[in-house]
N, C-alpha and C positions, 0 to 999 in steps of 0.2 A: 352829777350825783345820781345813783342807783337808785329809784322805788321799789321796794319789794311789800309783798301783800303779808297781812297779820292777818291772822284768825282767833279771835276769843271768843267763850265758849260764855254765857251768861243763865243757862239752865241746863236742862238732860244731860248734866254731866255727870251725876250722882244716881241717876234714874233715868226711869220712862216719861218723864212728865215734864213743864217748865220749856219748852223748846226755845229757845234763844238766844240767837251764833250771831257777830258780830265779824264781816270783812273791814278789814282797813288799809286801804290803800295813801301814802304819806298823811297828809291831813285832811281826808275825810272816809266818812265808811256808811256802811247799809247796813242795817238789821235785816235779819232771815230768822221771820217769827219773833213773837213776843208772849208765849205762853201764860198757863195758869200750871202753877204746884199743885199734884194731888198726890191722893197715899202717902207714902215713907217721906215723898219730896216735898210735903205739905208744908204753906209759911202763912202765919197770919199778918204777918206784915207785905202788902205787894206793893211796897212802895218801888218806885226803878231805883235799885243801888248800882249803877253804873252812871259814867259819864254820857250825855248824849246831845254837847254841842256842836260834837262833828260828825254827826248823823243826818245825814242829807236823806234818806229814803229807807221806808219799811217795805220788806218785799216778805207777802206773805205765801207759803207755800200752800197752804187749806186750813179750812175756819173749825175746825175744831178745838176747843177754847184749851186745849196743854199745849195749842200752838196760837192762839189770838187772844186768848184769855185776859192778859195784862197790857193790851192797846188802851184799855181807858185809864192807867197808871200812867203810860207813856204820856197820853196825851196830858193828864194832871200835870205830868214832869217836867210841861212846854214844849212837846215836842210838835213840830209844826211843820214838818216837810209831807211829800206823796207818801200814799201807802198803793203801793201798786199790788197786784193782783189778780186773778186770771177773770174771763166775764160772769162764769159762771158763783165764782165765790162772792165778787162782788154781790150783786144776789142773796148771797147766802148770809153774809156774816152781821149786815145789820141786825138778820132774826135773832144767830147766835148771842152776839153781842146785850141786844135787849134780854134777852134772858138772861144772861150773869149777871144783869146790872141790875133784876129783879129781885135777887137774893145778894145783893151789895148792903151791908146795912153804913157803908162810909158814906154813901152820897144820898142824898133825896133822891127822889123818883124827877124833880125839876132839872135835881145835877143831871141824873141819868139821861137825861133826855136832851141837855146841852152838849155832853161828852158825843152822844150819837149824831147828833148835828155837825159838830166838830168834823169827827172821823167821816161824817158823809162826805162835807165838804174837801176832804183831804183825799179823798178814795181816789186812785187812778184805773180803772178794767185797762187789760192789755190781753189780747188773743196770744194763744197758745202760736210759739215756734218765732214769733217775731223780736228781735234785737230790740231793747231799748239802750241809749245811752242816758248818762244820768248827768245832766246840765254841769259843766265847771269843775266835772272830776275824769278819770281815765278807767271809769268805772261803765261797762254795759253788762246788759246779764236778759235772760231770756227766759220763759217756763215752757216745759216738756210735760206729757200728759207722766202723771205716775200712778193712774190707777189704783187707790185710794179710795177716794170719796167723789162725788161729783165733783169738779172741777178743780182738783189736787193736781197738785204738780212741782215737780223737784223742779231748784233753779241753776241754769248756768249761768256763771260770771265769767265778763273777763278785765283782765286789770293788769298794767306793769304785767303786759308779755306773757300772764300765766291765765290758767282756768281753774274755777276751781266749781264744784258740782255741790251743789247743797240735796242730799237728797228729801226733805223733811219726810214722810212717811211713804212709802213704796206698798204699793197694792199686791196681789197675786193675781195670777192668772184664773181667767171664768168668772168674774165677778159681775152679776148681773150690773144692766143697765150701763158697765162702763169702758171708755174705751180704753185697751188693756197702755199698759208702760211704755212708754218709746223708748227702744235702748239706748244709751247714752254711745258715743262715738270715743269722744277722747279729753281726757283731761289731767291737769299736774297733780289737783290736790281732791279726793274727796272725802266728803264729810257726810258717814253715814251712818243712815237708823238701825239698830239692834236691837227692837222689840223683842223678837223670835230668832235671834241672831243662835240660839242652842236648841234650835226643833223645828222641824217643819208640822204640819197640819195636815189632816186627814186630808183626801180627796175632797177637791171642790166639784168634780165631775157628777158624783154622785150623793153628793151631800143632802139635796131636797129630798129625794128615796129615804138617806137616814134619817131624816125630820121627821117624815110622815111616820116610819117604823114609831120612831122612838114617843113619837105623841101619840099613836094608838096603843101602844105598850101602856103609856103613862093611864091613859084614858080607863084602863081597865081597871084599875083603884076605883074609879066612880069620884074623883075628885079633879080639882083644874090643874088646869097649864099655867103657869108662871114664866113670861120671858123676861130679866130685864136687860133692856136694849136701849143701846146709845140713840137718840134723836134724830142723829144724821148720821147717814148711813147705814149703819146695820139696822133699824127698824125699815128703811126703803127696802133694803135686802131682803127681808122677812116678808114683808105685804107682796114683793114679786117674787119670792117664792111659793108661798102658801097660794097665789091667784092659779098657779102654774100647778101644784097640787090641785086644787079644786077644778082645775079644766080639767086635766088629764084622769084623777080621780073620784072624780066627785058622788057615782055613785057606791064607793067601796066605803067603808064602814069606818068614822074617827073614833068613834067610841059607841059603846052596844047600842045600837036601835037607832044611829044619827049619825047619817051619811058625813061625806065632806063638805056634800054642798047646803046640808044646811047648819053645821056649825057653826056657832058664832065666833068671830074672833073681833077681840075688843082692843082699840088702840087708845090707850088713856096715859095721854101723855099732850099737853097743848103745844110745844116745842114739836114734838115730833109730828102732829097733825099739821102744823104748822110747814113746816122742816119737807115734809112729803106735798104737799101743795104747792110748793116753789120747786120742785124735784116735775113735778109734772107741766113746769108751765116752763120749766127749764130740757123739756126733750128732745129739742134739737141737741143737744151735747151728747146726747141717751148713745149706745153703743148700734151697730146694726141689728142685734139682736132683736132688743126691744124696737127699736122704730119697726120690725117686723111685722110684732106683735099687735102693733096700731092700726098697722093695716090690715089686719087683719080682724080689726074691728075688737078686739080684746083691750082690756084697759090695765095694767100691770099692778098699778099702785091704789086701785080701788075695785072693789067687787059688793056684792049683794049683802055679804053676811059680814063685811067690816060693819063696826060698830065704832067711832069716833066720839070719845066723851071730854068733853069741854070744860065746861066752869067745876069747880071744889068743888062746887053741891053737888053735880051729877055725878062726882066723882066718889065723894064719900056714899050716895044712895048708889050706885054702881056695886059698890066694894059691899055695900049690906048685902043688897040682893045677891052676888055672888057664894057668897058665905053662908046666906040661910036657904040658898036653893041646890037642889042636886042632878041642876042641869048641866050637861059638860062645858066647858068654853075656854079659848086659849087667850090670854090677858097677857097686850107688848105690853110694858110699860117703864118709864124713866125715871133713876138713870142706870146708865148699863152697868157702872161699878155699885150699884146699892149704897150710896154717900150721900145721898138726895133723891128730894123728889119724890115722885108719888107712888114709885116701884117700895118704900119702904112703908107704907101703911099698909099694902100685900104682904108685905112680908109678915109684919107683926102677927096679921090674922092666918095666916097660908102656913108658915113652915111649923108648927107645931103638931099638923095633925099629916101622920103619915100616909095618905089616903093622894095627898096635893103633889105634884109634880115642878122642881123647878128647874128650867134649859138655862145654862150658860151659853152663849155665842160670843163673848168676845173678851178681850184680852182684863184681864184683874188686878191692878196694879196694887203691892204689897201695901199691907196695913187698912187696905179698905173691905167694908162690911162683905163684897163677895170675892176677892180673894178667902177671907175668913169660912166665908158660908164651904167655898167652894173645897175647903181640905179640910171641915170639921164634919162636913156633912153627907151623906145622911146619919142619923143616930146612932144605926147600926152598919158597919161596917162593908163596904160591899166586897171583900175576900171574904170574910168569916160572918155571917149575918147573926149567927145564932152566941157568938162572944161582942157580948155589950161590955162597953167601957167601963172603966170605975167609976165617971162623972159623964154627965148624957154633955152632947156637943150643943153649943151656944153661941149666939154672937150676937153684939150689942151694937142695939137700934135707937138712939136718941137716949143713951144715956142707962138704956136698960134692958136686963139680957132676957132673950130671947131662945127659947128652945127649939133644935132643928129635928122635925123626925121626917119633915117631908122626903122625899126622893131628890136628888140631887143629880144633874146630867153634867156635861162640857163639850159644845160639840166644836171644835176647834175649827172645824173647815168652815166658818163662817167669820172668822175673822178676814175684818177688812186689809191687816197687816199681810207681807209678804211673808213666809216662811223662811228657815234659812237655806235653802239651795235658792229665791227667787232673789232673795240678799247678796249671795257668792253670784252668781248668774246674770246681778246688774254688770256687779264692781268684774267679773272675769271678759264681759262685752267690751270693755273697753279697751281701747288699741292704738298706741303702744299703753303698758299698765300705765298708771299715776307713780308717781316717788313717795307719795306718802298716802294713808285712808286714815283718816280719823274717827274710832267708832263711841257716836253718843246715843241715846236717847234708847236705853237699856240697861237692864239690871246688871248687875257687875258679874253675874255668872255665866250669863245670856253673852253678854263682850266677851269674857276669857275664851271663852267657847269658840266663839267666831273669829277672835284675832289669830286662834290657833288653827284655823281652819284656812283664812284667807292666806295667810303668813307661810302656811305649808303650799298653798298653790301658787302665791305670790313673792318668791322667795328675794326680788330685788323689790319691793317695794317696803318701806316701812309702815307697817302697820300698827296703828298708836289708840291707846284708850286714853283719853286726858284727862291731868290728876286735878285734884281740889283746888290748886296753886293755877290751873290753867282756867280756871271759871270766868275768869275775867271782874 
């Protein structure tokens, strides 16, 4: 009797968010990822609605919670095999992990602290490039660097004679600190991300030059900088770029009268201070780049004029004094979608007054606060400045709306996602093609886009978006 492999699809099939695919090989199978719903894919129930008695192993691609988010459900659900995973995430995702579980109002802070003990004890590190086999099934599978996040990585499987490639999120080329994607060789089937699957991104080459521009531009209003950024990774992104600014910079001018090197830049985010202190005790994984930069006596991810703010209280007396003072200052802070977190008590006080500057650096998934921000804002119009709306632009922050006149950016080459030539450019590396690509974890515009792109250059492969019925 013939085994053949099944693929169901359990999140990013409707969206960008929820990541989690299910291989099954006869009677057992592996999850790849267990996400959290955000934006449009948002659920208040995360309970696991699948089966999961024939789930021998969690294979996590990177801890970013719309891919790890829902391991403490799993684990609720009995789920009690390895959660394998690369060294560096391990590492990583206990942080991640305790932070969703701080803004869990399902479990105590006891449960929470049980669930993390759990998934400790369950955690497998496996180094990048080496085979694992998975005890009592005809299931092995391996992770590849995919340039991402620290220690992200697409995974191969192989099973019943085929392979099949999980990509979870694919990084782009130039991304500080990391080492770039390993191209993938060859496979039957793969299952790929379509974030950016309808656009590529500015240059990443000279992106830091457009940040400096664009924050001394801002600077000239005489009000702040507003970033919000994800925890992990694009706030690492940002602190090793702005160090790299302020070397090369530092005596040219951020805003009137205050060099670069003495700007302050405040990182008020505890996840992400957090997030960045495990980023520096993890640099052995760092790309050659940055080990360069060590040696050379430079420190990437901390400088003079960081300012690291900690408990609520520092955070709220932080947030007064920036507001009643009219010294310049660029503020990371969490989180990158404006959904949470402490990037939204800036906001309430920041975008009303058109003086304040706010930078998008990464992707905005539909129905959340800076998707909202990001295509209502600024007030006025930047084709026609001088034709104001009917109704000034708004977006609502805890229930209540909020007026946008600040300045509004999107610097897109700072996203940690691929674009879509580095998306066609995994899947066209491979040799001989695959028979099928499965494209998830994208908006459905984003997919049409790219199936018709891939499809045109892949004309014997079948290239498939999976419907509702396919969710598993």
């Amino acid at each position: 009797m013939t085994t053949h492999i099944e693929i169901k699809h359990h999140g990013a099939v409707l969206g960008v968010t929820g990541s989690c695919h299910e291989l099954r090989v006869g009677e057992s199978s592996i999850l790849i990822d267990c996400g959290l719903f955000q934006g449009t894919d948002f659920r208040e129930d995360l309970d696991i609605d699948f089966e999961i008695e024939h789930i021998r192993a969690l294979v996590v691609t990177h801890v970013h919670v719309d891919h790890v988010g829902r391991i403490p459900y799993l684990l609720i659900a009995g789920f009690k095999g390895p959660i394998f995973c690369t060294e560096p995430s391990a590492e990583l995702l206990p942080a991640m992990l305790e932070d969703a579980l701080k803004f869990n109002e399902k479990y105590s802070k006891q449960q929470g602290k049980q669930i993390l003990k759990q998934m400790e004890r369950q955690l497998r590190p496996l180094p990048f490039e080496q085979w694992q086999s998975l005890l009592g099934t005809d299931i092995k599978f391996r992770f590849q660097h995919a340039g991402h996040i620290l220690g992200s990585a697409y995974v191969e499987c192989e099973a019943a004679g085929e392979r099949v490639i999980f990509s979870g999120d694919l990084g782009a080329p130039n991304s500080p600190l990391l080492i770039e994607t390993t191209p993938p060789t060859q496979c039957d089937v793969l299952v790929l991300e379509s974030t950016y699957g309808d656009k590529d991104h500015e240059s990443r080459v000279d992106r830091r030059l457009r940040l400096k521009s664009l924050v001394e531009q801002a600077f000239m209003d005489g009000g702040l900088v507003l970033i919000p950024a994800f925890s992990l990774g694009r706030t690492q992104d940002l602190l090793y770029e702005l160090e790299g600014i302020i070397h090369e910079f530092g005596q040219d001018h951020a805003a009137p009268n205050v060099p670069w090197n003495k700007l302050e830049i405040i990182l008020d985010s505890p996840l992400g201070a957090k997030i960045t202190e495990l980023y520096r005790s993890l640099k052995s994984y760092w790309n050659q780049e940055a080990q360069d930069l060590l040696k050379q006596g430079r420190h990437p991810l901390t400088f003079d004029q960081l300012t690291i703010i900690d408990s609520h209280e520092d955070h709220l007396i932080c947030l007064e004094s920036l507001v009643k003072s009219d010294k310049p200052a660029i503020v990371i802070a969490g989180s990158g979608m404006c959904a949470g977190g402490r990037v939204v008590n800036y906001l309430k006080e920041l975008l009303a007054d058109p003086h304040n500057d706010v930078i998008f650096v990464g992707f905005q998934a539909e129905d959340t606060p800076g998707r909202v921000i990001v295509q209502n804002g600024p007030r006025f119009g930047e084709d026609d400045p001088t034709d104001e709306p009917d109704e000034y632009a708004w977006v609502e922050l805890d229930g209540e709306r909020y007026e946008i006149n600040a300045q509004i950016h999107k610097l897109n080459g700072y996203s940690a996602h691929g674009g879509q030539t580095d998306l066609i450019n995994f899947a066209l590396a491979l040799g001989p093609p695959p028979r099928e690509i499965r494209l998830v974890h994208g908006e459905t515009a984003a997919k049409l886009v790219l199936q018709a792109k891939l499809q045109a250059l892949l004309p014997t492969v079948d290239v498939v978006i999976p419907l509702m019925e396919d969710a598993g």
